[in-house]
ZADRENVO-385222 format. One record per atom (N, C-alpha, C, O): x, y, z; residue in three letters; atom name. Coordinates in Angstrom, 1 decimal. Layout:
+--------+--------+--------+-----+----+
|   east |  north |     up |  aa | at |
+--------+--------+--------+-----+----+
|      X |      Y |      Z | ALA | CA |
...
+--------+--------+--------+-----+----+
end
This chain:
+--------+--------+--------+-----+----+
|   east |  north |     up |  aa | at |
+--------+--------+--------+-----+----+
|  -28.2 |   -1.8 |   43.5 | UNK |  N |
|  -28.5 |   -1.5 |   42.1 | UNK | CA |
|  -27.2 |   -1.6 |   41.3 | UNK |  C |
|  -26.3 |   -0.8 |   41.7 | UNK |  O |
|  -26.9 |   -2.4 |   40.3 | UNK |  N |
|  -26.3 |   -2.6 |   39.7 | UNK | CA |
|  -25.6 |   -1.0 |   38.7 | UNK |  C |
|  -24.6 |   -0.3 |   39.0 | UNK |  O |
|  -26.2 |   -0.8 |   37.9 | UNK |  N |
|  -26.4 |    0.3 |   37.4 | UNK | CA |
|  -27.6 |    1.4 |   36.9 | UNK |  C |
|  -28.6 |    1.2 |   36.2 | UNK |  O |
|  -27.2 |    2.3 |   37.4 | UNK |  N |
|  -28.0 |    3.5 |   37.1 | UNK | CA |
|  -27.6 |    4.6 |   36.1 | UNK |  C |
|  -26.5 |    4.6 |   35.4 | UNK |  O |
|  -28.7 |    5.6 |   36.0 | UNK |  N |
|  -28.3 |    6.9 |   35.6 | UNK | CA |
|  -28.4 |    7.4 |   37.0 | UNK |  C |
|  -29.1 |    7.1 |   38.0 | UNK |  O |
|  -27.5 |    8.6 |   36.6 | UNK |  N |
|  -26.5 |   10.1 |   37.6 | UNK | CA |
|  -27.7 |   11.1 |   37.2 | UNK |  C |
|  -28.0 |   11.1 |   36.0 | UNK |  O |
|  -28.5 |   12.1 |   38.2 | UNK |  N |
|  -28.9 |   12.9 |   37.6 | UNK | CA |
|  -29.9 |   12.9 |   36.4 | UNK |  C |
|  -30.0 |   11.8 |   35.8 | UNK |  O |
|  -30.6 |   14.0 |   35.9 | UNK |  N |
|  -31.3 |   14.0 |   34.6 | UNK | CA |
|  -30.5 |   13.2 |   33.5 | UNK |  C |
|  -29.3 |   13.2 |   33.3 | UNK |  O |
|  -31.6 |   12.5 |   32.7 | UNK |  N |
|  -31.2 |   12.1 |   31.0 | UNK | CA |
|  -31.4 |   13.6 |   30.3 | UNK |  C |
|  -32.4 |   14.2 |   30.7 | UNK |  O |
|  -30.7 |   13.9 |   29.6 | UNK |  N |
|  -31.1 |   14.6 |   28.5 | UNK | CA |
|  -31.5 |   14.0 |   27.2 | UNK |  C |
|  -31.1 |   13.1 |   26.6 | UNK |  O |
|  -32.6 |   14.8 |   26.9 | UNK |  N |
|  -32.9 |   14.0 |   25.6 | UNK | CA |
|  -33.6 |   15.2 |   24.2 | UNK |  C |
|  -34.0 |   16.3 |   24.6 | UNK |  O |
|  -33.7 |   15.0 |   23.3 | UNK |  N |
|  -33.8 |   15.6 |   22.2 | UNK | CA |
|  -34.1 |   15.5 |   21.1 | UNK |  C |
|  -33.4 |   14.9 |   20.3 | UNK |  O |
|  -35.4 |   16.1 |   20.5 | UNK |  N |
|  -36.0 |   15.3 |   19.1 | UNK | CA |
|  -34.6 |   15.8 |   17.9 | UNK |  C |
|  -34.1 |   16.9 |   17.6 | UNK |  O |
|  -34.3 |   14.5 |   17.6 | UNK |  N |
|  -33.5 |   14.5 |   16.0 | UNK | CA |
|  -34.4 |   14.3 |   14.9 | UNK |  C |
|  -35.6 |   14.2 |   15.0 | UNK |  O |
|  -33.6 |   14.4 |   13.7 | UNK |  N |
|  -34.3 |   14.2 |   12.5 | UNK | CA |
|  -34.8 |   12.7 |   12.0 | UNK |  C |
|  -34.0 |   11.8 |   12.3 | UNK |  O |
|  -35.9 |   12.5 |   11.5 | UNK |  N |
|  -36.4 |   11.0 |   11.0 | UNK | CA |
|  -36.4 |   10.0 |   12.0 | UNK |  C |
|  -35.8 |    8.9 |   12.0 | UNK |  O |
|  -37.3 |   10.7 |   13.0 | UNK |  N |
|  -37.8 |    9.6 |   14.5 | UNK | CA |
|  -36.5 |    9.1 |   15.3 | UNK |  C |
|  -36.5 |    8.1 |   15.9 | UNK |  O |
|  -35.5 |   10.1 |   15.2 | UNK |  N |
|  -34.1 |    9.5 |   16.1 | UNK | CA |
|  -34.7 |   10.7 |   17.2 | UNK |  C |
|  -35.3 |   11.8 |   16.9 | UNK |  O |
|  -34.4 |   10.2 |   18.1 | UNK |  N |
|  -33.7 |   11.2 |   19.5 | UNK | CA |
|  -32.2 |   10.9 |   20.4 | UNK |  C |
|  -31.7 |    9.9 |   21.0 | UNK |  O |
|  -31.7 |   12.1 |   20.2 | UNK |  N |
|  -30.4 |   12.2 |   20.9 | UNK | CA |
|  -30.6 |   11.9 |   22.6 | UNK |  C |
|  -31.3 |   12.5 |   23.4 | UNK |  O |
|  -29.9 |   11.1 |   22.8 | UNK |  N |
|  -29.9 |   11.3 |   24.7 | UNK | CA |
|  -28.6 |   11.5 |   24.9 | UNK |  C |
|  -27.8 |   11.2 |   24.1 | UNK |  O |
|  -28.4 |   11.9 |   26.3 | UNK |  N |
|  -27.3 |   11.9 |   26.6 | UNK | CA |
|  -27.0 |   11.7 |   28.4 | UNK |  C |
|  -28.1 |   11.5 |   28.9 | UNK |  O |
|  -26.6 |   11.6 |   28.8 | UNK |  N |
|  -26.6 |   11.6 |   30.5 | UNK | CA |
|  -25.6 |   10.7 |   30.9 | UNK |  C |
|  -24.8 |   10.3 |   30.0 | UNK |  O |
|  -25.6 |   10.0 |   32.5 | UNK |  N |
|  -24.2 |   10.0 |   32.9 | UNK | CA |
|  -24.8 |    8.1 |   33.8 | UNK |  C |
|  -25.9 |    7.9 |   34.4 | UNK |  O |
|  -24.1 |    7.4 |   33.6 | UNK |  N |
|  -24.5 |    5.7 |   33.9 | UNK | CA |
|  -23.4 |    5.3 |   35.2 | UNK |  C |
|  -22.2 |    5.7 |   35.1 | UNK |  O |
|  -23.7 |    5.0 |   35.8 | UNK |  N |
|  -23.1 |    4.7 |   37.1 | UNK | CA |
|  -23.0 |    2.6 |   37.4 | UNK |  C |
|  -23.9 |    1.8 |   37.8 | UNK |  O |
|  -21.7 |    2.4 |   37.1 | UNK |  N |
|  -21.5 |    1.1 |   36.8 | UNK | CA |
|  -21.5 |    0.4 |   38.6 | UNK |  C |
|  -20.7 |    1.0 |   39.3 | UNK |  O |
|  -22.1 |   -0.7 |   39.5 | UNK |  N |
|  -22.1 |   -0.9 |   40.7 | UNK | CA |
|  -21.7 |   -2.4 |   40.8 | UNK |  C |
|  -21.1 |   -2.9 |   41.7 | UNK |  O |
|  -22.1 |   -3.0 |   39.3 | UNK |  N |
|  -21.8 |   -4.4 |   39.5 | UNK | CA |
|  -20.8 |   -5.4 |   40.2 | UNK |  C |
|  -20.9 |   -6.5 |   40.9 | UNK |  O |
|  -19.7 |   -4.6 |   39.6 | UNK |  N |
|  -18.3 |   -5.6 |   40.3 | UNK | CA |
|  -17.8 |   -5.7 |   39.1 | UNK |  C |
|  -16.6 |   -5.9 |   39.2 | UNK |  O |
|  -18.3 |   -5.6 |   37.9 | UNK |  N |
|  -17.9 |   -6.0 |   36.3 | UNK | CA |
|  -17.5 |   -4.9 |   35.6 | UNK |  C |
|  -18.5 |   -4.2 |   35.5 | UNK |  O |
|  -16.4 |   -4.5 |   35.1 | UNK |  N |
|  -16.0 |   -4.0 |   34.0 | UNK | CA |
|  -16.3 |   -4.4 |   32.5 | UNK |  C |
|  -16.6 |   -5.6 |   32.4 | UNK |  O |
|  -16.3 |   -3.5 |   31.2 | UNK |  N |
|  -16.9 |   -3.9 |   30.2 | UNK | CA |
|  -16.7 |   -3.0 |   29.3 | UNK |  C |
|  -17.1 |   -1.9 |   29.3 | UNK |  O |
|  -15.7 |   -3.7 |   28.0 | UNK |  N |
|  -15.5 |   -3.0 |   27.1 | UNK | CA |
|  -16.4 |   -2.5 |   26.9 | UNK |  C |
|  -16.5 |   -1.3 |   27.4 | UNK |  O |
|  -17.4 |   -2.9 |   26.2 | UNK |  N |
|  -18.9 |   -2.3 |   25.3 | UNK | CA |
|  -20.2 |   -3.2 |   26.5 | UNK |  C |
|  -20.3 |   -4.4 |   26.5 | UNK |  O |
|  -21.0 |   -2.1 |   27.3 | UNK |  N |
|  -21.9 |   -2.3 |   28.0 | UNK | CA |
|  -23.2 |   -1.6 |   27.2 | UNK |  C |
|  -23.3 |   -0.4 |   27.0 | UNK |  O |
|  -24.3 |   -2.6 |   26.7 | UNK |  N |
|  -25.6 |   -2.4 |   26.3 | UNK | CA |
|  -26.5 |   -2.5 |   27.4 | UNK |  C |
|  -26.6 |   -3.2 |   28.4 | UNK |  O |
|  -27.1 |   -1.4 |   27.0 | UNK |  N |
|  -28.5 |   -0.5 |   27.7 | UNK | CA |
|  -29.5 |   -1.1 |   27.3 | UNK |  C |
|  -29.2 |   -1.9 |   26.4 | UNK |  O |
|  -30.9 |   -1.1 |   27.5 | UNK |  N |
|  -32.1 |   -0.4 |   27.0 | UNK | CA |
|  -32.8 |    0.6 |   27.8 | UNK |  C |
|  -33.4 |    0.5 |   28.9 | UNK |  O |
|  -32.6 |    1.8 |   26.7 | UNK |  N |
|  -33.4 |    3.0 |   27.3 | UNK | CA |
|  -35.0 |    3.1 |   27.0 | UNK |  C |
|  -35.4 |    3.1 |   25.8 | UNK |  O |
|  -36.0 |    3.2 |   28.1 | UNK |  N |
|  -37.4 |    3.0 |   27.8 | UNK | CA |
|  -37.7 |    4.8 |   28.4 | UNK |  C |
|  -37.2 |    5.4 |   29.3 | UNK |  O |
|  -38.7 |    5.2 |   27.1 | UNK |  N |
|  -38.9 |    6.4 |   27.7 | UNK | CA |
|  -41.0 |    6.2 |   28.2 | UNK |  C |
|  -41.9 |    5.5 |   27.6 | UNK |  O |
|  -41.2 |    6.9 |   29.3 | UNK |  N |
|  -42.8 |    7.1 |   29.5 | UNK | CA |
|  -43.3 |    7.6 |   29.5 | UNK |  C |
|  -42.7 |    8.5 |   29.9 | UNK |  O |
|  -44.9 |    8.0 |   29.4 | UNK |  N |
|  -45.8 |    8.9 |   29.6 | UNK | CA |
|  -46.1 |    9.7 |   30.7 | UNK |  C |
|  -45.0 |   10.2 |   31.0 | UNK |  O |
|  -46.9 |   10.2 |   31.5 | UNK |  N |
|  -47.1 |   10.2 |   32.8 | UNK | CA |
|  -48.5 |    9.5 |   33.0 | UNK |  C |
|  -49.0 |    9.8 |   34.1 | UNK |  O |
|  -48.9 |    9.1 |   32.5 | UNK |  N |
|  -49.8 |    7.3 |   32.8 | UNK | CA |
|  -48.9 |    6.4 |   33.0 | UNK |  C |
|  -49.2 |    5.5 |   33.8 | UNK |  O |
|  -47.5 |    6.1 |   32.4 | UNK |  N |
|  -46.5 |    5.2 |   32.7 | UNK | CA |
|  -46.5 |    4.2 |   31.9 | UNK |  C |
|  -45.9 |    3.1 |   32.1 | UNK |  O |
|  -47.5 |    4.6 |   30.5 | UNK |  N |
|  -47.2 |    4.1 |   29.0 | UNK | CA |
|  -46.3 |    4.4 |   28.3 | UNK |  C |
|  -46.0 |    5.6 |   28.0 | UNK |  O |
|  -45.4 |    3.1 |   27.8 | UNK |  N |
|  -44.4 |    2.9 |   26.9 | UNK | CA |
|  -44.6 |    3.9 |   25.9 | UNK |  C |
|  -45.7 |    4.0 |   25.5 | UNK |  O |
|  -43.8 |    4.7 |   25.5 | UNK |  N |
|  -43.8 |    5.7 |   24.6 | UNK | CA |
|  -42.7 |    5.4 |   23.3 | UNK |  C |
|  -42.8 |    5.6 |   22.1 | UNK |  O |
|  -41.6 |    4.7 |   24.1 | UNK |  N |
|  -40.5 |    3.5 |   22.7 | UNK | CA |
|  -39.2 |    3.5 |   23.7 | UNK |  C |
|  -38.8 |    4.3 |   24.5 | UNK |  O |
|  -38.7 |    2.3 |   23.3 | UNK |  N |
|  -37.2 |    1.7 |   23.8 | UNK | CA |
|  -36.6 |    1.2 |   22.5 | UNK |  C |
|  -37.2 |    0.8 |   21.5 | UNK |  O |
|  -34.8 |    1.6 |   23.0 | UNK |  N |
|  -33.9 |    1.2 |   22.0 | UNK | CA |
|  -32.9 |    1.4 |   23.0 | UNK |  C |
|  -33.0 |    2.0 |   24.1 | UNK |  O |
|  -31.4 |    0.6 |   22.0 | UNK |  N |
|  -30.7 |    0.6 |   23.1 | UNK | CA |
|  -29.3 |    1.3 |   22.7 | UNK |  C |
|  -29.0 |    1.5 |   21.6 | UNK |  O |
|  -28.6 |    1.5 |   24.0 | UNK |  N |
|  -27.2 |    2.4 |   23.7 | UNK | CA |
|  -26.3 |    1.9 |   24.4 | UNK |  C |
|  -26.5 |    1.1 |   25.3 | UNK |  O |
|  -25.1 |    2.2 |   23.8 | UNK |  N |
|  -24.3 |    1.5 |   24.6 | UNK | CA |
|  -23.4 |    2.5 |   24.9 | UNK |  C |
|  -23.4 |    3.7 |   24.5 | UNK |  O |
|  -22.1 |    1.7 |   25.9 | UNK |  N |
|  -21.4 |    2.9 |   26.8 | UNK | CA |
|  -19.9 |    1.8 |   26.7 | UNK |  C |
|  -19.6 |    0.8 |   27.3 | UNK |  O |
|  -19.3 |    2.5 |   25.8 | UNK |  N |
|  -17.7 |    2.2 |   25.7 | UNK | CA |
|  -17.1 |    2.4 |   27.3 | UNK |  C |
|  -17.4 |    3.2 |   28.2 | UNK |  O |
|  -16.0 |    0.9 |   27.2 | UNK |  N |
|  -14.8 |    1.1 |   28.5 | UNK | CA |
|  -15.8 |    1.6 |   29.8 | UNK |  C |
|  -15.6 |    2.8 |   30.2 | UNK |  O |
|  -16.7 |    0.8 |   30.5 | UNK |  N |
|  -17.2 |    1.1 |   31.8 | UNK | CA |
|  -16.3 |   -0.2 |   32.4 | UNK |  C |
|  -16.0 |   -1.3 |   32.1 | UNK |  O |
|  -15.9 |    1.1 |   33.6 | UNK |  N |
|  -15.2 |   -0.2 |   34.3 | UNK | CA |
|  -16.1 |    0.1 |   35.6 | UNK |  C |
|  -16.9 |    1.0 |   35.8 | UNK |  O |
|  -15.7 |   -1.0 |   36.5 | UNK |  N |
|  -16.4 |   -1.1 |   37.8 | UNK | CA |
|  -15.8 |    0.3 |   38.6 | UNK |  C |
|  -14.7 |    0.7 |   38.7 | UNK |  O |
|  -17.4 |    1.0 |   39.0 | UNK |  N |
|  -17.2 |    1.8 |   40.1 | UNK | CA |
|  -17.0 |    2.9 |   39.4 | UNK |  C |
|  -16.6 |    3.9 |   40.0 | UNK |  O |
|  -17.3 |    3.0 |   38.4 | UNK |  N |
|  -17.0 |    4.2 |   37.6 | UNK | CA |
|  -18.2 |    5.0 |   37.0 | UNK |  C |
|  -18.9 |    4.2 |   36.4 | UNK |  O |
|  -18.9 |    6.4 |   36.9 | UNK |  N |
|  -19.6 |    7.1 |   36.3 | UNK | CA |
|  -18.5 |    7.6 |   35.1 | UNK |  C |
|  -17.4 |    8.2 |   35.2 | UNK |  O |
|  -19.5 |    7.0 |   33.9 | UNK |  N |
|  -19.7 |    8.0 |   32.2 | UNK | CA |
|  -20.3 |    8.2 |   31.6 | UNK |  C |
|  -21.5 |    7.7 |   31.7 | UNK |  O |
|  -19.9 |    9.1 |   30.8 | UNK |  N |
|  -20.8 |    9.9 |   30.3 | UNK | CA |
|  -20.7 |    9.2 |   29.3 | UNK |  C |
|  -19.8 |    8.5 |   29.0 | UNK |  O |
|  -22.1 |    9.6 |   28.5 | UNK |  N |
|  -22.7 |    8.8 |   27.4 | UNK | CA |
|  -23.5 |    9.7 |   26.2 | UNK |  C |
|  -24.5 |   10.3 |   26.4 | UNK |  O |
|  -22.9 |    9.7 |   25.1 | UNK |  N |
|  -23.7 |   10.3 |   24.3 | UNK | CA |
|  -24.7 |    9.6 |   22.9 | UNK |  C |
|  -24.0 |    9.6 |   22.0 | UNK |  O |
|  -25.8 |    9.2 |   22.6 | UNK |  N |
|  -26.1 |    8.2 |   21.6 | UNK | CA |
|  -27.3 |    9.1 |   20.9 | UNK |  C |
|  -27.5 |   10.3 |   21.2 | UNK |  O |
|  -28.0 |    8.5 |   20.1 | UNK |  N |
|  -29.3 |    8.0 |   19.7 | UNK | CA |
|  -29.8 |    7.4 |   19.5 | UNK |  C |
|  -29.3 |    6.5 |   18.9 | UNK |  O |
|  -31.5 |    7.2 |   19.9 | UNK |  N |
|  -32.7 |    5.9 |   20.0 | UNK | CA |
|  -33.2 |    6.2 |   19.2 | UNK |  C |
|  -33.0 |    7.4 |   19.0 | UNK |  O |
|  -34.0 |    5.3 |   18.2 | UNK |  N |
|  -35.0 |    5.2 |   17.6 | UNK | CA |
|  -36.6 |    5.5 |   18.1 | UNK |  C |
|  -37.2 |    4.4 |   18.4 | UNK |  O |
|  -37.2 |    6.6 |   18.4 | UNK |  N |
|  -38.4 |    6.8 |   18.7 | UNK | CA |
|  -39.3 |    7.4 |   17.9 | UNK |  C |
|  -39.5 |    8.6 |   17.7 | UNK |  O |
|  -39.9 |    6.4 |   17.3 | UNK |  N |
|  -41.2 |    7.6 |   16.2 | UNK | CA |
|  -42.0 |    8.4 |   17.0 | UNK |  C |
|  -42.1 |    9.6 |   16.7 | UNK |  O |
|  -42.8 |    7.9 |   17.9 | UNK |  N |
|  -43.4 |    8.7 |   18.6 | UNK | CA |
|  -43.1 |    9.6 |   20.0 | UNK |  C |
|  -43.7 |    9.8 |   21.1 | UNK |  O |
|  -42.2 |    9.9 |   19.5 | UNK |  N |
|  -41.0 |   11.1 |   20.6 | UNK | CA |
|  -41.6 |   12.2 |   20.5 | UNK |  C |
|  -41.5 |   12.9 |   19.5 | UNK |  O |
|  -42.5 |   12.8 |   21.6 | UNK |  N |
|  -42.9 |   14.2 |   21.9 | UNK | CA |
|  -42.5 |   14.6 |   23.3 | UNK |  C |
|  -43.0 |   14.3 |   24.3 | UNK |  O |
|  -40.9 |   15.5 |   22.9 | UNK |  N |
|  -39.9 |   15.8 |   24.5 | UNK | CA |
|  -41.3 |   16.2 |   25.7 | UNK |  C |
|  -41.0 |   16.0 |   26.9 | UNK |  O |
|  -42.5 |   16.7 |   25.5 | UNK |  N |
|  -43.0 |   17.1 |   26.3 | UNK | CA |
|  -44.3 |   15.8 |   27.1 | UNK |  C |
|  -45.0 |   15.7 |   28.1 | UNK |  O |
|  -44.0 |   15.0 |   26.0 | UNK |  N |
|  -45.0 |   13.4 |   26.6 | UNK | CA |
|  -44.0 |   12.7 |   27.5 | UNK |  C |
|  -44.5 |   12.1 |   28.5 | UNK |  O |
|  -42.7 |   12.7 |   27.5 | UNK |  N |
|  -41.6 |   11.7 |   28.4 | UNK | CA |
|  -41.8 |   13.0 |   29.8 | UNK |  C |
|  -41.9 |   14.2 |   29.9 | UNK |  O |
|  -42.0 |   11.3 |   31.2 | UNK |  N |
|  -42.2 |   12.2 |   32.1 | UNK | CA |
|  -41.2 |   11.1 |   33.0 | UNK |  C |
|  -41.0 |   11.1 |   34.2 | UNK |  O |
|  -40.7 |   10.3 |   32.3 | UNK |  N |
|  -39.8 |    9.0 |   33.2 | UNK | CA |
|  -38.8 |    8.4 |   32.1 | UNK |  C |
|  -38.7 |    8.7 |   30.9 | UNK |  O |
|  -38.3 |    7.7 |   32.8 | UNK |  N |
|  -37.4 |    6.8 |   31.4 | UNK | CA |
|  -36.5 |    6.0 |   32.7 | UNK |  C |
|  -36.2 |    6.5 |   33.8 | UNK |  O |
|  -36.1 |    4.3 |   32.2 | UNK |  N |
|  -35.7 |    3.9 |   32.6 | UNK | CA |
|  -34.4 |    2.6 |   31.8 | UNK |  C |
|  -34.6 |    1.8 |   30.9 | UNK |  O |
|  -33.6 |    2.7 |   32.3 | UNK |  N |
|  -31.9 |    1.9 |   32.1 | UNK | CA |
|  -32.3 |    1.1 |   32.5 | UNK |  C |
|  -33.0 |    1.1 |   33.5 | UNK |  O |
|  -32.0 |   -0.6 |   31.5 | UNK |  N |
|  -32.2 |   -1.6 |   32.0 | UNK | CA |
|  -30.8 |   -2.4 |   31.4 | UNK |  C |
|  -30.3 |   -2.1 |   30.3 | UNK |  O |
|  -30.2 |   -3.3 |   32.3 | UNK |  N |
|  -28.7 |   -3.7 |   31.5 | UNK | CA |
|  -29.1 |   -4.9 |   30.6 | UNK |  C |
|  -29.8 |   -5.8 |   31.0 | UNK |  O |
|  -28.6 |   -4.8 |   29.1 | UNK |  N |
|  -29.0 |   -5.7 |   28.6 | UNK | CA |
|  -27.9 |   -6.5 |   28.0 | UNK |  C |
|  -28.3 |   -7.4 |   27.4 | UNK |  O |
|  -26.8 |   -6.2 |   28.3 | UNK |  N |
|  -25.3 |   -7.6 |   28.6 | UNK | CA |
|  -24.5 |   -6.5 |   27.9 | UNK |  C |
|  -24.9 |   -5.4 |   27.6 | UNK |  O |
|  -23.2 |   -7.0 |   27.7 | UNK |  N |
|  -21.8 |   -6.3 |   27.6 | UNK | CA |
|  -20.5 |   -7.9 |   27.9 | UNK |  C |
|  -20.6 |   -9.0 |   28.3 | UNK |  O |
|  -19.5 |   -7.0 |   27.6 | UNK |  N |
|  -18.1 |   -7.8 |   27.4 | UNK | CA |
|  -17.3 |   -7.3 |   27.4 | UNK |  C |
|  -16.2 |   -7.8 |   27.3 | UNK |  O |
+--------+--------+--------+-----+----+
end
């Protein structure tokens, strides 16, 4: 696995369909990366898409866990409907 999350995501309804996440990305690749983009997908517990957007994580170098603080765009964000969520790498430099 190239990269993961560490532990629970935290996450949190903000104001006007944002939610805050926050949690810890665990870099495996072999690649270092000024600016590494995400997409964070949150799910139901049917394992329906609930909304994805993406965050990014300043200075990941290889082999390294950071911490990450952002916000996604989710209109239909109800903290008690997410029962999953999943990191997918979507490029960096």
């Amino acid at each position: 696995m190239d990269f993961h999350l560490k532990g629970k995501l935290k996450h949190a309804a903000a104001e006007d369909g944002w939610v805050d996440v926050m949690g810890v990305v665990v870099n495996n690749s072999g690649t270092a990366y000024a600016v590494a983009s995400f997409d964070l997908s949150f799910y139901d517990g049917a394992g329906e898409l609930i909304c994805v957007d993406t965050i990014s994580v300043n200075q990941l170098k290889d082999d390294q866990q950071r911490a990450f603080r952002g916000a996604i765009r989710c209109k239909d964000y109800v903290a008690e409907d997410v029962t999953s969520w999943k990191l997918q790498f979507a490029g960096g430099h």
